[in-house]
Residue frames as qw, qx, qy, qz and C-alpha x, y, z in Angstrom:
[[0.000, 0.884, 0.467, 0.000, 0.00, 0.00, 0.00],
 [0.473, -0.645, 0.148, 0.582, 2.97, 2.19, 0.98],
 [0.379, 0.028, 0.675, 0.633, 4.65, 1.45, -2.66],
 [0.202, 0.558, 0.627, 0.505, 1.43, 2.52, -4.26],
 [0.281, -0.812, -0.425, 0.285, 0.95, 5.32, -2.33],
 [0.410, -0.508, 0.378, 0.656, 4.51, 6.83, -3.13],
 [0.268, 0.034, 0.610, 0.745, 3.78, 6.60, -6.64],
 [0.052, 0.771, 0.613, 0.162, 0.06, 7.88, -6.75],
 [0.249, -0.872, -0.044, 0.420, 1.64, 11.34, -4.91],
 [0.378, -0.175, 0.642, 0.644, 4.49, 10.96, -7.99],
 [0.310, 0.447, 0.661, 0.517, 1.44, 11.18, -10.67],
 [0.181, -0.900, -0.395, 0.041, -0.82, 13.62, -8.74],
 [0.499, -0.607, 0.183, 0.591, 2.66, 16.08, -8.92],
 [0.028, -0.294, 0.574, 0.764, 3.59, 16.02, -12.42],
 [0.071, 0.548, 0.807, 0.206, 0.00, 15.30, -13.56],
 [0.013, -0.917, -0.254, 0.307, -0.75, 18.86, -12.02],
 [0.448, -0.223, 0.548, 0.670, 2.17, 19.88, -14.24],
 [0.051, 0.041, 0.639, 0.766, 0.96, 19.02, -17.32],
 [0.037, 0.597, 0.791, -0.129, -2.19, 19.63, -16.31],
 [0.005, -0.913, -0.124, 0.388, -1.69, 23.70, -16.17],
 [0.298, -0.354, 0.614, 0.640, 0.90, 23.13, -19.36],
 [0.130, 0.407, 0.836, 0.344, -2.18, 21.41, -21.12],
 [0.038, -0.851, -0.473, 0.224, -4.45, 24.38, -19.99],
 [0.125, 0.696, -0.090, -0.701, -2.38, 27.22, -21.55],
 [0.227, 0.178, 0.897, 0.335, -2.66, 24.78, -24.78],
 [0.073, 0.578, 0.768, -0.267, -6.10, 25.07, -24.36],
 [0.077, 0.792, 0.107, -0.596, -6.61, 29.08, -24.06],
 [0.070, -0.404, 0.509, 0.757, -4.88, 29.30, -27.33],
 [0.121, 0.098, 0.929, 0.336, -6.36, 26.98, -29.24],
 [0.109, 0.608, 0.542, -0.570, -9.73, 28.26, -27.77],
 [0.027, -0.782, -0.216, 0.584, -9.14, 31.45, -28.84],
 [0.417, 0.707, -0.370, -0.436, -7.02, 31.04, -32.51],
 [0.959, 0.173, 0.224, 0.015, -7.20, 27.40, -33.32],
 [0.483, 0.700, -0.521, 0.065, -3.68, 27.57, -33.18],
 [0.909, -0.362, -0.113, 0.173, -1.27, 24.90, -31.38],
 [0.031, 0.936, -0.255, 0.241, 0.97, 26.76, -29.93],
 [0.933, -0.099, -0.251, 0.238, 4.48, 24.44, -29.53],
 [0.321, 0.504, -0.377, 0.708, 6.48, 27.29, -27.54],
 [0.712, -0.610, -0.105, -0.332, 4.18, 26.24, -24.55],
 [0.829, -0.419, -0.125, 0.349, 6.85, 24.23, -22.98],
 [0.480, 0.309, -0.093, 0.816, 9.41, 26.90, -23.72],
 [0.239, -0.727, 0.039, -0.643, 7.30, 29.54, -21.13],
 [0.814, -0.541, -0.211, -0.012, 7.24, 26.78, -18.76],
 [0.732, 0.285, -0.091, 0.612, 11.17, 27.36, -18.83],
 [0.154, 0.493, -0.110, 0.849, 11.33, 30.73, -18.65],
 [0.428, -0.750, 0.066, -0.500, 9.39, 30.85, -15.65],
 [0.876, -0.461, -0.139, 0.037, 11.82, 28.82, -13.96],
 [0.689, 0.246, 0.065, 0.679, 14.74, 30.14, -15.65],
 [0.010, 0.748, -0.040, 0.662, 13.91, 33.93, -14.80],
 [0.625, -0.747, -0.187, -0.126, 13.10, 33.08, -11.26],
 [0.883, -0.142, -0.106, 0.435, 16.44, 31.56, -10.82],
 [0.517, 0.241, -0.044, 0.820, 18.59, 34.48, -12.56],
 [0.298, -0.748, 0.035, -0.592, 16.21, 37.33, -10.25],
 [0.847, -0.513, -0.133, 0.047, 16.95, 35.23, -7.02],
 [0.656, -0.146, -0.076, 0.736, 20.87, 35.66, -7.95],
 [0.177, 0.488, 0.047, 0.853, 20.38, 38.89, -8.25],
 [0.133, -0.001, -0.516, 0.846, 18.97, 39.73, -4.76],
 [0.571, -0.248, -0.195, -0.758, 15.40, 39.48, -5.48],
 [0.460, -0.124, 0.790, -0.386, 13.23, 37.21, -2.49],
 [0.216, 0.089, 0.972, -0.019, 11.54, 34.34, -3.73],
 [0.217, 0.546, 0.760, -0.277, 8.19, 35.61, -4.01],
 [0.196, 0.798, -0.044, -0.569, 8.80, 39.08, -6.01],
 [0.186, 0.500, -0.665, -0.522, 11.00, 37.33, -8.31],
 [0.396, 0.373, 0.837, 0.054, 8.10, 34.17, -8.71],
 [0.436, 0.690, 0.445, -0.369, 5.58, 36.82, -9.51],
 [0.402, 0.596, -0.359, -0.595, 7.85, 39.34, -12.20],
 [0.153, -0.395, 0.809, 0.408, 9.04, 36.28, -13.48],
 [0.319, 0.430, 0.844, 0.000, 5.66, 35.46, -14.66],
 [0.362, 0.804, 0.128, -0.454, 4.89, 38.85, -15.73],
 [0.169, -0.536, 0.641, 0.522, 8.19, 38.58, -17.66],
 [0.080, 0.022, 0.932, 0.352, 6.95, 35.23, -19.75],
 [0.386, 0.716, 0.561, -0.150, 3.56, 36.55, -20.11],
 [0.145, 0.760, -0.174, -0.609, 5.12, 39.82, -21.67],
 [0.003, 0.285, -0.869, -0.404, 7.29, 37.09, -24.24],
 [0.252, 0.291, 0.906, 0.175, 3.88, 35.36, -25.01],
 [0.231, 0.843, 0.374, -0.311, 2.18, 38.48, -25.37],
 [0.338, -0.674, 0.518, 0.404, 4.93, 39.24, -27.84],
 [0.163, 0.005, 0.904, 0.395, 4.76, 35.91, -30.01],
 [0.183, 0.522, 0.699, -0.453, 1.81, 36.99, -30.35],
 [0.393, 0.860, 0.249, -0.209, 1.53, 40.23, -31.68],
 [0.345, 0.720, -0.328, -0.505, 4.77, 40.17, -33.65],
 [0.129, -0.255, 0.893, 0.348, 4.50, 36.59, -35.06],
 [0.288, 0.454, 0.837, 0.107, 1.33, 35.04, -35.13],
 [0.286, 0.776, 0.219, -0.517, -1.18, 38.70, -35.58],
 [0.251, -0.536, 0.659, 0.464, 1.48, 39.10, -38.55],
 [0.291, 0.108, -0.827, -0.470, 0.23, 36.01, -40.44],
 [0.381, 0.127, 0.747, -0.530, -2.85, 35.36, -39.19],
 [0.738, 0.423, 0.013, -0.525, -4.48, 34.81, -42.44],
 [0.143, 0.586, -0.774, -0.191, -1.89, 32.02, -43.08],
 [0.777, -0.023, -0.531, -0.338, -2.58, 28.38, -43.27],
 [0.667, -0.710, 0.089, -0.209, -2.54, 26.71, -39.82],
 [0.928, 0.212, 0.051, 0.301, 0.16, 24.55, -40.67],
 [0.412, 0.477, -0.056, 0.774, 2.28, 27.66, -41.17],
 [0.343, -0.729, 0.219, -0.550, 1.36, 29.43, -37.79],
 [0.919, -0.375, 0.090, 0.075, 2.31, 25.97, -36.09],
 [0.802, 0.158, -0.111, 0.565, 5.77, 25.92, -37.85],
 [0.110, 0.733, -0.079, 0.667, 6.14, 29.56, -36.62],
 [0.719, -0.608, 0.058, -0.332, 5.20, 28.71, -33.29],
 [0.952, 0.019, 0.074, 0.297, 7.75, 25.68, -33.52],
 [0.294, 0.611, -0.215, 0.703, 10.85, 28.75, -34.62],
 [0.214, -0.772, 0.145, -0.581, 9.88, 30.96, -31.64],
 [0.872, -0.473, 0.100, -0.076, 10.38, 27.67, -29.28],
 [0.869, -0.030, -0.029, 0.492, 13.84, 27.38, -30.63],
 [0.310, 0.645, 0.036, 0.698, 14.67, 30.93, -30.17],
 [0.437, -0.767, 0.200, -0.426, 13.64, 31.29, -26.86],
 [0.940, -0.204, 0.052, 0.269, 15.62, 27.81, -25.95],
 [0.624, 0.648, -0.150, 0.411, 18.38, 29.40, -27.89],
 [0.237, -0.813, 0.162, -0.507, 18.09, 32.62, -25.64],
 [0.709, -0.601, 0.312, -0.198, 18.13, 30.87, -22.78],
 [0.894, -0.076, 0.063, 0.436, 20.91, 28.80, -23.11],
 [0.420, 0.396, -0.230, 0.783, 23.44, 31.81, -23.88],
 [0.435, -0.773, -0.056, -0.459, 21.52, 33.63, -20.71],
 [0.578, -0.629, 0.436, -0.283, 21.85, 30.83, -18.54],
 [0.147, 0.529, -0.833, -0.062, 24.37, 28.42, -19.94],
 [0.518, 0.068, -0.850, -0.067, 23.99, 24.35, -20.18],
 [0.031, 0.327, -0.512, 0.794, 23.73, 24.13, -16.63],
 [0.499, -0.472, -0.697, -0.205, 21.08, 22.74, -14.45],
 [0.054, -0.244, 0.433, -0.866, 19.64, 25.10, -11.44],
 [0.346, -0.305, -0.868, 0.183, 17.63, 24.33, -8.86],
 [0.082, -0.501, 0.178, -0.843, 15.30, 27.11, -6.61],
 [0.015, -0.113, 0.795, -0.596, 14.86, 26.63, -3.00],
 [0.223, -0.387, -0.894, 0.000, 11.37, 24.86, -1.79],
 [0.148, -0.678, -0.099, -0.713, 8.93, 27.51, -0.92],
 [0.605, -0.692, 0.239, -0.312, 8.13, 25.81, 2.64],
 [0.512, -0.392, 0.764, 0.024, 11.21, 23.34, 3.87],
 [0.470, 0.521, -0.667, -0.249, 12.28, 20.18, 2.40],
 [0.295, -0.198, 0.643, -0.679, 11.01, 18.16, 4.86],
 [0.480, -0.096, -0.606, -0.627, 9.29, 15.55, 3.51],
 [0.679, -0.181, 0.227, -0.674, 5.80, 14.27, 5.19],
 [0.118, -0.187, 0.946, -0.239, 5.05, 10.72, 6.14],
 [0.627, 0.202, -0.155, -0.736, 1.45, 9.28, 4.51],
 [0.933, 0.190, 0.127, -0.280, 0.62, 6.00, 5.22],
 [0.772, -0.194, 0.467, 0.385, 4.37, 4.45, 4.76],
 [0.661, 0.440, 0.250, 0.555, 4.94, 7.02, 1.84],
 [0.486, -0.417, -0.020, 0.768, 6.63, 10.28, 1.46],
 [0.300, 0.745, 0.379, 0.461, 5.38, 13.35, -0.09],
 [0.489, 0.158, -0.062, 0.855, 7.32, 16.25, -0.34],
 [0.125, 0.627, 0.335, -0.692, 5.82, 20.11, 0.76],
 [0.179, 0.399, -0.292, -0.851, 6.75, 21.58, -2.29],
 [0.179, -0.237, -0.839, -0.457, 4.39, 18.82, -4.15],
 [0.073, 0.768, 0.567, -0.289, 1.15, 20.16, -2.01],
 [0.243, 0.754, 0.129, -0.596, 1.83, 23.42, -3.30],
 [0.048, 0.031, -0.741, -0.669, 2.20, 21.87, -6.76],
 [0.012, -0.496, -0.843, -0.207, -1.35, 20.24, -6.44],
 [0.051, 0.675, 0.557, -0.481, -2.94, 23.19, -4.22],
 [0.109, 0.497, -0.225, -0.831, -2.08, 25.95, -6.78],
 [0.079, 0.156, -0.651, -0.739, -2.94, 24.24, -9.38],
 [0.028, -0.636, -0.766, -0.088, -6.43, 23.53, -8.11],
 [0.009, -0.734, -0.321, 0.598, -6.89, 27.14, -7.18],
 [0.167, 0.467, -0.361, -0.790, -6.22, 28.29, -10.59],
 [0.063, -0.312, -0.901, -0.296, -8.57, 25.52, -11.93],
 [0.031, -0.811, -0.564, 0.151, -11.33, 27.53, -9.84],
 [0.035, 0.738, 0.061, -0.671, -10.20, 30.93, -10.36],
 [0.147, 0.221, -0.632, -0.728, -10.05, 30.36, -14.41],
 [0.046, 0.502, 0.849, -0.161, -13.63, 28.79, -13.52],
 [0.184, -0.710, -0.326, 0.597, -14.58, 31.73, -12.12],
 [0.065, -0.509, 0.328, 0.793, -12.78, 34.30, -14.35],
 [0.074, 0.059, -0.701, -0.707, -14.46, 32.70, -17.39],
 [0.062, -0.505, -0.858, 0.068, -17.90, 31.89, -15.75],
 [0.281, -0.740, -0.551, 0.263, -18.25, 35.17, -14.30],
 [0.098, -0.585, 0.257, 0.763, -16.31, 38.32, -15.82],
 [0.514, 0.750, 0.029, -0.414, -17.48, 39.94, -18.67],
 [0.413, 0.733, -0.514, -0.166, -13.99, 39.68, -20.28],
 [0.374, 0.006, 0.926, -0.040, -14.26, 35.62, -19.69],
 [0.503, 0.592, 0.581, -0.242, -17.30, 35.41, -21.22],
 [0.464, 0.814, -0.257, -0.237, -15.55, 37.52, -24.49],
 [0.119, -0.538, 0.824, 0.133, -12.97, 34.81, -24.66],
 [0.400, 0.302, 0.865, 0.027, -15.37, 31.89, -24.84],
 [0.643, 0.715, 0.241, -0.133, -18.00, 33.76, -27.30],
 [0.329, 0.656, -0.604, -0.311, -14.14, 33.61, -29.60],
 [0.308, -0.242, 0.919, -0.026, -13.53, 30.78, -28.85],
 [0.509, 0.435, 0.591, -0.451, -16.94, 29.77, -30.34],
 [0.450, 0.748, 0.373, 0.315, -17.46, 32.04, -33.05],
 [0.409, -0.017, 0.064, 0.910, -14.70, 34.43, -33.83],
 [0.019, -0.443, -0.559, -0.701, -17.39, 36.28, -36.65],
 [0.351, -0.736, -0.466, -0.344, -20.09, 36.95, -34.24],
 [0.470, -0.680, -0.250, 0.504, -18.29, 37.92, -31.18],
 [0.320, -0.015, 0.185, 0.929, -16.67, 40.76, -33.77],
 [0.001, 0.466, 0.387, 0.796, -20.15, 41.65, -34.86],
 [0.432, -0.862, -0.242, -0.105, -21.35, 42.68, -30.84],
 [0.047, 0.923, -0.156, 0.349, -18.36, 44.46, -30.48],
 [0.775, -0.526, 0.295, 0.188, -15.79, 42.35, -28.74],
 [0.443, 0.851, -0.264, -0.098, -12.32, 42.94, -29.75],
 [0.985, 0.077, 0.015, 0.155, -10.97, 39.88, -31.11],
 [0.680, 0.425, -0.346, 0.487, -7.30, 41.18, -31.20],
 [0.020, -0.456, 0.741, -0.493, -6.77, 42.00, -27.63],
 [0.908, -0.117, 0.235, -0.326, -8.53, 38.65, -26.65],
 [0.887, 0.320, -0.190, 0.272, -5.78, 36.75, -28.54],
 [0.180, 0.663, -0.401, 0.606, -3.10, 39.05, -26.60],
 [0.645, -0.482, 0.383, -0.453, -4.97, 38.12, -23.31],
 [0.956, 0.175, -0.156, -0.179, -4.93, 34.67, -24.65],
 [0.682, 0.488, -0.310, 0.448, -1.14, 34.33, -25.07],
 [0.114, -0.555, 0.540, -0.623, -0.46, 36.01, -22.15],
 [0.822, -0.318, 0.136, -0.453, -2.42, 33.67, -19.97],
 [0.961, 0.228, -0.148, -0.049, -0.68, 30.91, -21.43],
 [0.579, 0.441, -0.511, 0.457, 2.46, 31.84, -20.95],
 [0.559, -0.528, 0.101, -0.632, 1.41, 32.85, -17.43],
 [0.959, -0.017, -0.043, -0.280, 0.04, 29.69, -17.02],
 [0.849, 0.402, -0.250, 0.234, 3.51, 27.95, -18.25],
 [0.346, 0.512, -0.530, 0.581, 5.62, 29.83, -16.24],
 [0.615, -0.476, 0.203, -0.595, 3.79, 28.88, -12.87],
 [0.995, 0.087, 0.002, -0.053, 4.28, 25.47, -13.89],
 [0.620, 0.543, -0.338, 0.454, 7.93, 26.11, -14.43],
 [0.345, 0.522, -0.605, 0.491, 8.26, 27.30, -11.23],
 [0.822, -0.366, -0.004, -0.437, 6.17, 25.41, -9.41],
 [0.998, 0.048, -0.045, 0.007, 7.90, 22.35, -10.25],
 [0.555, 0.593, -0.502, 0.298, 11.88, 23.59, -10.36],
 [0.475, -0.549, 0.621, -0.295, 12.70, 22.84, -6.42],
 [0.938, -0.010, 0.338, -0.074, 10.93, 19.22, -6.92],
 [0.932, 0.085, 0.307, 0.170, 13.46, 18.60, -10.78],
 [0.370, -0.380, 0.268, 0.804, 15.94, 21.53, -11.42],
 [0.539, 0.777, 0.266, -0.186, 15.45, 23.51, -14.27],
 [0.342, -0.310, 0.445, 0.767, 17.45, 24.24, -17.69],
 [0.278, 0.449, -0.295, -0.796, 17.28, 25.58, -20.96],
 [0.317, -0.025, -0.830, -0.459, 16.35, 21.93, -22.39],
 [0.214, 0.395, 0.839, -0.307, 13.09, 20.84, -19.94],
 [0.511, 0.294, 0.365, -0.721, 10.49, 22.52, -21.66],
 [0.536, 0.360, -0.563, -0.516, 10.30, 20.72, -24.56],
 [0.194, -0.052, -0.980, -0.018, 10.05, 17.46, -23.02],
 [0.103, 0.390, 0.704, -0.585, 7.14, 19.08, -20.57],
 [0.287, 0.381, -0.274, -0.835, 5.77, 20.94, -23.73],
 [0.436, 0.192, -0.775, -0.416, 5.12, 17.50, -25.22],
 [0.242, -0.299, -0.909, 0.163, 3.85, 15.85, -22.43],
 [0.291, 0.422, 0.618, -0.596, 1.08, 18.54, -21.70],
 [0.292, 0.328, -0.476, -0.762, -0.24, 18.12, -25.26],
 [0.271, -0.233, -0.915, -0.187, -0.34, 14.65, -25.15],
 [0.149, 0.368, 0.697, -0.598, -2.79, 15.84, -21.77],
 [0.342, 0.452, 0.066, -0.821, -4.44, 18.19, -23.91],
 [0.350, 0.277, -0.749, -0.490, -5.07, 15.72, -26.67],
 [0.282, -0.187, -0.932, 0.127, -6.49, 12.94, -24.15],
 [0.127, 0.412, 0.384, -0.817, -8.46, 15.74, -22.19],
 [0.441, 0.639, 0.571, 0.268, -10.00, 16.80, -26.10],
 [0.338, -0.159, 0.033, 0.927, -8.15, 19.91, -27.08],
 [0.277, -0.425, -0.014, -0.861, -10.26, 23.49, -26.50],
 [0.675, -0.500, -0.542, -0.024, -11.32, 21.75, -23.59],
 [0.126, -0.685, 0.488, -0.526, -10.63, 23.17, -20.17],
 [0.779, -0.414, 0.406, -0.239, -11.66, 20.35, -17.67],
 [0.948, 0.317, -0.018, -0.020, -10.65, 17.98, -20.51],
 [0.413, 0.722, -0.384, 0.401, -6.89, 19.49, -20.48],
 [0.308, -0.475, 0.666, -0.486, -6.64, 19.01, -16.34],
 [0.944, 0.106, 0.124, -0.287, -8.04, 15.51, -16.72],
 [0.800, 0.548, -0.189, 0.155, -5.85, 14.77, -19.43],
 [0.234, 0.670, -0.575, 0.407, -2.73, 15.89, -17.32],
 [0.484, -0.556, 0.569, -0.364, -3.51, 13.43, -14.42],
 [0.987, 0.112, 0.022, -0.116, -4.58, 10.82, -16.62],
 [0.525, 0.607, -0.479, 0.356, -0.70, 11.29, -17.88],
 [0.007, -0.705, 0.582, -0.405, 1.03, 11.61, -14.83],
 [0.925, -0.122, 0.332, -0.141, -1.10, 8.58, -13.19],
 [0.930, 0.342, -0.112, -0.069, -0.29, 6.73, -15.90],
 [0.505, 0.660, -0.431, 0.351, 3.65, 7.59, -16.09],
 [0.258, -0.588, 0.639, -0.423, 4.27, 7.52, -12.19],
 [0.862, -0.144, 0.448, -0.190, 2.30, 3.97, -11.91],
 [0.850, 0.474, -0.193, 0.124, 4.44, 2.48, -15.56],
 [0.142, 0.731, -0.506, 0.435, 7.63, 4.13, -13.68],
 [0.543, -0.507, 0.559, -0.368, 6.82, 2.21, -10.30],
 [0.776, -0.034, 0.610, -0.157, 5.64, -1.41, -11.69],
 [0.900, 0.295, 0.276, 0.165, 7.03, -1.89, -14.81],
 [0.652, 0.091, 0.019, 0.753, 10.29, 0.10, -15.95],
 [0.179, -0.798, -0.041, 0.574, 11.66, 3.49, -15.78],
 [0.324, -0.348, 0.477, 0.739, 13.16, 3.50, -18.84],
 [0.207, 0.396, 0.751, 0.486, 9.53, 4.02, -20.15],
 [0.163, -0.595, -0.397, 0.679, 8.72, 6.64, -18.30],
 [0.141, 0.453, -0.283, -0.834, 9.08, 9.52, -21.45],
 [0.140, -0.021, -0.750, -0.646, 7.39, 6.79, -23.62],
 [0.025, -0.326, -0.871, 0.367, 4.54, 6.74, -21.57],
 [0.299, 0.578, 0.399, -0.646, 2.39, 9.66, -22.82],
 [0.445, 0.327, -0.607, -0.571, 2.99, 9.17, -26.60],
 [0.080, -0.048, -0.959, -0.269, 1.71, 5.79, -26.01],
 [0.223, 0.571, 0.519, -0.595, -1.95, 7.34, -24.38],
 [0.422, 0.549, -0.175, -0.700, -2.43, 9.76, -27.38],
 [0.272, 0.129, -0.754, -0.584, -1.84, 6.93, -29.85],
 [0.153, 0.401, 0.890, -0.152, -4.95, 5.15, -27.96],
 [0.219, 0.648, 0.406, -0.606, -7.00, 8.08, -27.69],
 [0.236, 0.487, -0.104, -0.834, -6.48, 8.89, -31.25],
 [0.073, 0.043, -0.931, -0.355, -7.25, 5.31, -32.52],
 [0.122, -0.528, -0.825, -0.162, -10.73, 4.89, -30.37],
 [0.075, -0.901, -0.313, 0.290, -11.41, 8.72, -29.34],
 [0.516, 0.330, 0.212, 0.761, -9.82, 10.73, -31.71],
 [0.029, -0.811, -0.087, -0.578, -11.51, 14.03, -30.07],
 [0.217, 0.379, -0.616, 0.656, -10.47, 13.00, -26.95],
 [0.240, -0.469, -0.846, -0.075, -12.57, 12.08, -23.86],
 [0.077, 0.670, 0.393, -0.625, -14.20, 16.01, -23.29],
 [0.111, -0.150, 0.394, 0.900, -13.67, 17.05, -27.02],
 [0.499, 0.377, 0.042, -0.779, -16.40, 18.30, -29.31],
 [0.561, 0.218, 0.744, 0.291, -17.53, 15.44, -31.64],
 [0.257, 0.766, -0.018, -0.590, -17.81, 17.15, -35.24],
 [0.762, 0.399, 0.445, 0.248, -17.46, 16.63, -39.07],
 [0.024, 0.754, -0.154, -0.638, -15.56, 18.51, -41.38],
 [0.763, 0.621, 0.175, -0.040, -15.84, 18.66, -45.24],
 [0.250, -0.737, 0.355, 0.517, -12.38, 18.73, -46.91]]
């Protein structure tokens, strides 16, 4: 029980990950039915800024927050001078753009902060807790709690605020929210920002628990897709679903049958889901004529 314990706190960690990786997915898509593959590259930067403001004499908590404004500003950015740019382009071609800007900001970062692997200090001790014969770290509650409190407050924020409620009617119907007077080009700006937001929280949610460098987001980039794919991409609940279904999945393959399948563990989910749920299990079912 112990054994399975230890690894259910392992999924329910990096399941809340890619859960809030798979959720700035989401917002984009939502909002410009793009797939936006510089997602794991914010998740970076928000672990990578945090670090290089901490050596610089910022506390912990000022340099969490710019360091999210920072990687919202860069997604608010790829935004409006790449994608806005070519936004009448074929999607294909706003994905391979997206796919540039993720090696440019890797780039960045890696002459910033060099090869290197850094680490940033646990928000409350290091101290791990005792559960039933397993061990679960602090800094993995405040992985899960945040990342349920921004599940309800992006509840909230889109149930209940006007400018929620102008994201979903785009998300919807682009056309008609333009003709009652919502303005579809800072809604794509909000968009992007969020995301990257969204990414960098994750980034530094998770660096105490597995260091951070210039090469993790791209592996976490890929694994909250696959979430967002299993979830049904423009989904919201479907995208936090999708990221535990992953992390279950990977922490319990890691415990009882190898580690050395661990990374092959969410590419093998997406090829189910797209063989007998190809929208995913919250997507829209739908036809399209081509």
């Amino acid at each position: 029980m112990a054994e399975f314990l230890q690894f259910l706190f392992a999924g329910l960690t990096s399941g809340a990950i890619y859960a809030l990786v798979a959720l700035g997915f989401t917002l984009i898509y939502s909002s410009s039915h793009v797939i936006n593959f510089a997602q794991g590259e914010f998740v970076m930067l928000g672990g990578l800024a945090t670090v290089g403001l901490l050596a610089a004499g910022v506390p912990l908590l000022p340099a969490a927050l710019l360091a999210i404004v920072l990687t919202a500003a860069a997604g608010i950015a790829l935004e409006k001078l790449a994608i806005e740019p070519a936004r009448n382009a074929a999607v294909v071609t706003l994905i391979i753009i997206t796919i540039g800007a993720s090696i440019l900001l890797r780039g960045a970062a890696q002459l910033i902060w060099g090869k290197d692997y850094h680490r940033l200090p646990a928000f409350t001790g290091e101290t791990p807790l005792e559960i039933g014969g397993a061990t679960l770290l602090p800094q993995s509650l405040w992985v899960i709690g945040v990342t349920i409190l921004i599940v309800l407050g992006l509840r909230w924020f889109f149930g209940r605020t006007l400018l929620g409620k102008a994201v979903l009617a785009t998300s919807h119907n682009r056309l008609a929210a333009q003709l009652v007077g919502i303005d579809i080009g800072f809604v794509l700006l909000l968009s992007y920002g969020l995301s990257a937001a969204l990414g960098a929280l994750a980034g530094i949610l998770i660096a105490p628990i597995t260091l951070t460098s210039y090469t993790v987001g791209t592996m976490l980039g890929l694994k909250g897709f696959c979430a967002a794919i299993v979830g049904g991409l423009g989904s919201g609940a479907g995208a936090v679903v999708g990221g535990l279904v992953v992390g279950l999945a990977e922490a319990m393959a890691t415990g009882y049958v190898s580690s050395a399948y661990k990374d092959a563990v969410a590419f093998v989910i997406i090829l189910v889901v797209l063989v007998f749920m190809p929208s995913g299990l919250f997507g829209r079912r739908g036809t399209d004529r081509v």
